[in-house]
N, C-alpha and C positions, 0 to 999 in steps of 0.2 A: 523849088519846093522841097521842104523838109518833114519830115515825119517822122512822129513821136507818139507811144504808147503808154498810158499810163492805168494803173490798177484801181477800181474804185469797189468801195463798202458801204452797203448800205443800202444798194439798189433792190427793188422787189416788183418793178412793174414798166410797162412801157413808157408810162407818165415820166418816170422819172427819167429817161435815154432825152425824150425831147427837152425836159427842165433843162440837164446841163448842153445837150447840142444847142439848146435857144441865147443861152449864155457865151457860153464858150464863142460861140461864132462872133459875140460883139465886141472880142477883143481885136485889137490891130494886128493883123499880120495871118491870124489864122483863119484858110481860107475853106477849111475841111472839118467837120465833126462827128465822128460815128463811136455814142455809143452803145454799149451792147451788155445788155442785160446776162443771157448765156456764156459771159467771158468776164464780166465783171470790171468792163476796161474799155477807155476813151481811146478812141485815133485822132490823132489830130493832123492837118496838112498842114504847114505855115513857114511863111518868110520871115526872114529875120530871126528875133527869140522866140522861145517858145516859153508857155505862160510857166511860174517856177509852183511845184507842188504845193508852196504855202500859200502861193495865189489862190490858188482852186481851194484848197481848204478852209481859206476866211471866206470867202465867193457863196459857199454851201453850207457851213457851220449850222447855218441855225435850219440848215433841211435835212441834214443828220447822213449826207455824204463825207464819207473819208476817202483820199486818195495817198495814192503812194508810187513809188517809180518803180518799185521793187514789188512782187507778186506774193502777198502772205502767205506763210503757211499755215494753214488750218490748225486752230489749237480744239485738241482732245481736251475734253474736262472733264477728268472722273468722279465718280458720284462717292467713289471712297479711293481712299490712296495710304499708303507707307508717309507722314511726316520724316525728313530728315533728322537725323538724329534722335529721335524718340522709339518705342518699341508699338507695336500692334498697329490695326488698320485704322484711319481718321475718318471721318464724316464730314462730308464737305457742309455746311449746314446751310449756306447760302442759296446754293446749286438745287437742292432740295426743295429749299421753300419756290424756289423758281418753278422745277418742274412740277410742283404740288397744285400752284397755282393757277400753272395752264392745264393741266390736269381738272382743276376745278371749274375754269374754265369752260373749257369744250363741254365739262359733263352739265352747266346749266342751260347752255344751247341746246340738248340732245332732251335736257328734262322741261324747255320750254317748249321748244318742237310736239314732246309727246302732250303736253299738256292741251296743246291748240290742237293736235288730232283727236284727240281725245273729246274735245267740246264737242261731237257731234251736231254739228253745227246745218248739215245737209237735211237732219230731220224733220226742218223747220219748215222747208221750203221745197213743193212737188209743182211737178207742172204737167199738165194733159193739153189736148188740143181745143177746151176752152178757154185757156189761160190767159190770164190780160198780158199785154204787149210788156207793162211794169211787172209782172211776175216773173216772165222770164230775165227782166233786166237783175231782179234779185237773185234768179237761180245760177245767174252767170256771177255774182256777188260771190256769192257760197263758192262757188266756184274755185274763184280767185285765191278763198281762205283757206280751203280743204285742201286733202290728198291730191287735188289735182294740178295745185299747185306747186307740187315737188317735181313736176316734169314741164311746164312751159317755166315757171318762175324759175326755174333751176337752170330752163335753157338761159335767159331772159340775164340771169344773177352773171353765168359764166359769159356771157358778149360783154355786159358792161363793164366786165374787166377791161377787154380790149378796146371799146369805145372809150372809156375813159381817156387812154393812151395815146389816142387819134388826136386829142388836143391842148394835155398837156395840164396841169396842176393850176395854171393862173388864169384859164377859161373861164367865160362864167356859165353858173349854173344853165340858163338857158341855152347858151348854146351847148352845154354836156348832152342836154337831157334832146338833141334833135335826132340821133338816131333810135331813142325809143321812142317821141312821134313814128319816123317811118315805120317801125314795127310794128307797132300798132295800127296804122294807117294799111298795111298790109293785111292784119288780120282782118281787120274790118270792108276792104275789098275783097276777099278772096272769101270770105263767112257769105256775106253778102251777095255773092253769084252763086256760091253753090247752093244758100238756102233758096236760092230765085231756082236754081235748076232744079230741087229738089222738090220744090211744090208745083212748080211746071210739068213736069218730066214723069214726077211720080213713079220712079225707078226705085229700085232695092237699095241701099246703100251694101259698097260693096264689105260685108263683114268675115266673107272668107278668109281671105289673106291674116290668120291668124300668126300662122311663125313669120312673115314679113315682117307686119307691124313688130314682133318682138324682137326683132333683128335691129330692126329701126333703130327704135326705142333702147335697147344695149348699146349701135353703138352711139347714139346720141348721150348716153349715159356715161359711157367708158371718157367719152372727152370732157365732160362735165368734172370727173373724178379726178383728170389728168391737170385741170385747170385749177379745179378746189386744193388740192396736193400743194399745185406753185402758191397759189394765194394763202395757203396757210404756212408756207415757209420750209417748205419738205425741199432738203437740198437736190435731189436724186432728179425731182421732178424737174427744177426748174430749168433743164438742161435740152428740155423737148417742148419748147415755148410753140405755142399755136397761135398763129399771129397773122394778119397780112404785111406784106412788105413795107419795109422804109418808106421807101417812096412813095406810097401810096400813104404810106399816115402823115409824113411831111407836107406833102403836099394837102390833106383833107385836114391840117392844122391850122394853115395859114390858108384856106378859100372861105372863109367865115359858114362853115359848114353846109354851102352852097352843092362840095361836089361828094362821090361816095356814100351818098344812103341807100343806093339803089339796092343793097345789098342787106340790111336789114329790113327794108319794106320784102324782100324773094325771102327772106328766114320768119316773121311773120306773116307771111301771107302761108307759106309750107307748114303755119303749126296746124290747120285745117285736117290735114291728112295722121292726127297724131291721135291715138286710141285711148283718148281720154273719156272716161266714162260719162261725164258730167254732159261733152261735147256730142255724145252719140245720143245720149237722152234726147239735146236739143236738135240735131238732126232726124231727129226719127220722127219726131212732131212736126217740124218743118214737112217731113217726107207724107205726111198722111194731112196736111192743111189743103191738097188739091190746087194752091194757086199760089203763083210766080212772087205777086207782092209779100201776100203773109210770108209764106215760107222767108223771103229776105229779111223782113222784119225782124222775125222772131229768134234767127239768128244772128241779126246785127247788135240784138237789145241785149242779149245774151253775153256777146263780144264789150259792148259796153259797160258791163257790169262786174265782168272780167277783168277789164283795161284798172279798174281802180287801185284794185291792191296791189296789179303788178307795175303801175305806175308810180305808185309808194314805194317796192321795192328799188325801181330806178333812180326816185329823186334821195331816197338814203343814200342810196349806191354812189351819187354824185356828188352829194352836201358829205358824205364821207371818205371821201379824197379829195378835197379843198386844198390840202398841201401832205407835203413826204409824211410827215409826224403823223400825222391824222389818218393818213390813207395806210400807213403800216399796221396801226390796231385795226381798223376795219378788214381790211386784208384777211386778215387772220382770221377773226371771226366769221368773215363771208366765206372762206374757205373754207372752215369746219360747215359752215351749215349746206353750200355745196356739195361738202362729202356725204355726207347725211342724206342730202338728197337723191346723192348718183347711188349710191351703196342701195338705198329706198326701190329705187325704179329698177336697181338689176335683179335685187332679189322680185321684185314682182313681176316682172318678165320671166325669170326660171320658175315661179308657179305655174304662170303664162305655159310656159315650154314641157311643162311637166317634169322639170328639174331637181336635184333636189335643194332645198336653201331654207333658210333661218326661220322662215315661218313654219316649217315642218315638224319645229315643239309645240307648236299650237294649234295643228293639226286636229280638226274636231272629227273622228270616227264613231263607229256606234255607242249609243252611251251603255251597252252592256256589249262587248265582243265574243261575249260566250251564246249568244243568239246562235243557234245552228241556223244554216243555210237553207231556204227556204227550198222547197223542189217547187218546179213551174207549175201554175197552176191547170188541171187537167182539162178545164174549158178552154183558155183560152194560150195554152202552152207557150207562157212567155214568165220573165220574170221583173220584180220591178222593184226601183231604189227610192226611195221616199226622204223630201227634207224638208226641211221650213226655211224659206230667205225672208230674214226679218233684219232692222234697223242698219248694219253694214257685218254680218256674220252669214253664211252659212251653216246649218244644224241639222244632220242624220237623221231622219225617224225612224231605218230601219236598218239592217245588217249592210256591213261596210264591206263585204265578201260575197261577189259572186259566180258565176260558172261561164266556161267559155262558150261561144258557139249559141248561145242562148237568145232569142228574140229578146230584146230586154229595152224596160221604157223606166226613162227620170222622172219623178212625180215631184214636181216643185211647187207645194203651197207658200206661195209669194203676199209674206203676210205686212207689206211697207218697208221692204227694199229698198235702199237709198246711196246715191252716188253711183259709181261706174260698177255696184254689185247688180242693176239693173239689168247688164250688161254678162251673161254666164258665159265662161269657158270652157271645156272640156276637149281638148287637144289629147285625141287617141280614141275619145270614144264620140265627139262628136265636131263635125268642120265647122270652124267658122263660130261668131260669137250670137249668142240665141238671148234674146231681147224677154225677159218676166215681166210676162203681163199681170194683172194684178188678180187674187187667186189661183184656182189649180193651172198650172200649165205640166202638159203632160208630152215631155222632148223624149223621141224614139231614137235610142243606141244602137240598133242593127241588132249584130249578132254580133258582141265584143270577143277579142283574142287575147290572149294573155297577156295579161302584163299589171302594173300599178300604175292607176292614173291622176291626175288631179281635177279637183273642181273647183273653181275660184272665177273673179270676176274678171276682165275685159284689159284690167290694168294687172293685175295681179294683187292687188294688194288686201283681200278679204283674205282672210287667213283659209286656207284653202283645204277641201275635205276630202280623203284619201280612200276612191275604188280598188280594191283588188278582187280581178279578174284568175282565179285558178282551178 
């Protein structure tokens, strides 16, 4: 046995390792094919010849692989340069329109993105413990479309990178799209017991574990970002590929996807545990319906309603890597809207944590900050913060400054709150996320210690309102 190493261009995903080892191995004599994305380079084992570069290059031609025996060197393109012979600096003008265009690019995904968060779309659609079985199925709809789709869909967007790759570019559709059944099939088991537990059981849900959850959820986020990065062609990235083994996507290529889903049914069945505001809404109804069955329903209807968009997401995700050409622009652009989404969920976790991050320009404080500081009142020697939670913002009604040591209560007139802002946090001045019920609710802060806290929703993402404690 002989071996030979050759350099390939072009490569941007697992899909493509299996395209050319499915090839390659049907030549005569070679008995071995690994290649590798992280190195940009075929091994091959084989008796006799070995296949000649222009073999492989007419073989892939029209899947936009180049190979080589020799290991390129990366060519710099500068955006201006010294012409030869001429005086002054040039303007590459080609190089330009190129970057202008991805440029332009990314910024309509980022302007289509804001535009669908923007629909407040959650406003449409409330549900209480009268609600029909189909209202909940709708409120998991909304679901699917909103803000709370930038952390399962996101999860969801980054696997089917790697499932894609499980089976290679000339799969068909249905078989791409079986490990987002199991996913799905996961969440809808595991919804399914807990809402059974929860209307059974009639326990607290547990909302303590506030910095967990946003541990979680970071680093659920940070890989998303690492995977969006490779998918949009970030060289740096693609050097930290997150992947399961060979051998295991070889083999779950060629068992007509009979073996290996076990693993995305345990990754959706686990979004159950993910502090999405929409999902806490429906378990808290489930939790106060009293009985085993409702409770399962209402968060299976839920999960159902759910399943549509992020199913949309999967069969794009699938019908857009049909072959190398195709699956390269999609790449790209799935990876820009990945980042968008990891970038989305870290900054709303550092609200979460009481960090500081990008929603902190939009920070709603008193709308006069020259309000002096109110002294406690002499009946009842405590002091108190007043706001309005209405549509998906929180809003001051009273001084955003108050004293340390001080008996002190939140006065939240909760005037149609919507999404996971149902869901308040206050990490430093209060454990745990505390559920607005509908008018006054009146949440006790202790006696607060100095410092500057945040108040925002359960995900982080209500633009968050800024206590100081001095």
């Amino acid at each position: 046995m002989k071996e030979k190493i050759y350099f390939i261009g072009g490569m941007h995903c697992a899909s493509c390792e299996l395209l050319i080892e499915k090839r390659v191995l049907q030549e005569k004599g070679v008995k071995v094919a690994d290649a590798s994305l992280g190195k940009n380079a075929l091994r091959i084992e084989y008796e006799g010849n070995a296949p000649h570069v222009n073999e492989l290059n007419g073989w892939f031609k029209n899947d936009g692989y180049t190979f080589s025996e020799t290991k390129p060197q990366p060519k710099k393109q500068p955006l201006f340069y010294v012409q030869k012979g001429q005086q002054g600096i040039r303007l590459d003008r080609k190089l330009l329109r190129k970057k202008l265009g991805t440029l332009a690019r990314v910024g309509l995904v980022f302007f289509a993105l804001y535009l669908i968060e923007k629909t407040g779309a959650a406003t449409y659609v409330n549900v209480s413990d009268n609600s029909s079985l189909g209202i909940f199925f709708l409120f998991g709809l909304v679901a699917g479309l909103s803000s709370c789709a930038a952390l399962v869909g996101g999860i969801l967007l980054s696997l089917t990178k790697q499932w894609n790759g499980q089976y290679g570019y000339d799969a068909p559709t249905r078989k791409k799209m079986i490990p987002h059944f199991f996913f799905h099939g996961g969440r809808l088991f595991a919804y399914g017991l807990f809402g059974a537990l929860l209307g059974a059981l009639g326990k607290a849900i547990a909302l303590e574990q506030v910095t967990l959850y946003a541990l979680i959820t970071l680093l659920v986020s940070f890989v998303m970002l690492m995977i969006g990065l490779q998918m949009a062609g970030v060289t740096w990235a693609e050097r930290f590929q997150i992947r399961m083994p060979k051998i295991v996507t070889r083999r779950i290529a060629g068992s007509e996807g009979k073996k290996g889903n076990q693993l995305p049914f345990a990754i959706g069945a686990g979004t159950v545990l993910l502090p999405c505001g929409f999902t806490l809404i429906a378990q808290g109804v489930a939790l106060t319906s009293g009985s085993a069955t409702r409770g399962a329903l209402i968060l299976l209807f839920f999960v159902l309603g759910t399943m549509i968009p992020l199913l949309g997401i999967g069969l794009v995700s699938v019908r857009g890597t049909a072959n190398p050409n195709r699956a390269r622009v999609f790449s790209f652009y799935a990876g820009v809207v990945l980042i968008i989404f990891a970038l989305y969920n870290v900054n709303g976790q550092l609200n979460v944590l009481g960090l500081p991050s990008v929603s902190d320009v939009l920070a709603k404080d008193a709308a006069n900050e020259n309000v002096e500081v109110e002294e406690p009142a002499n009946t009842t020697g405590e002091q108190q913060v007043t706001m309005v939670a209405k549509g998906f913002s929180y809003t001051l009604t009273s001084q955003s400054t108050i004293r340390p040591g001080i008996p002190t209560k939140l006065i939240v007139n909760n005037q149609g709150i919507q999404g996971c802002g149902a869901f308040l946090s206050a990490r430093g001045l209060k454990s745990g996320f505390v559920q607005l019920q509908p008018g006054k609710n009146v949440i006790d802060l202790g006696k607060p210690k100095k410092g500057t806290y945040k108040i925002t929703c359960s995900m982080g993402m209500v633009a968050p309102v800024t206590i100081r404690v001095q």
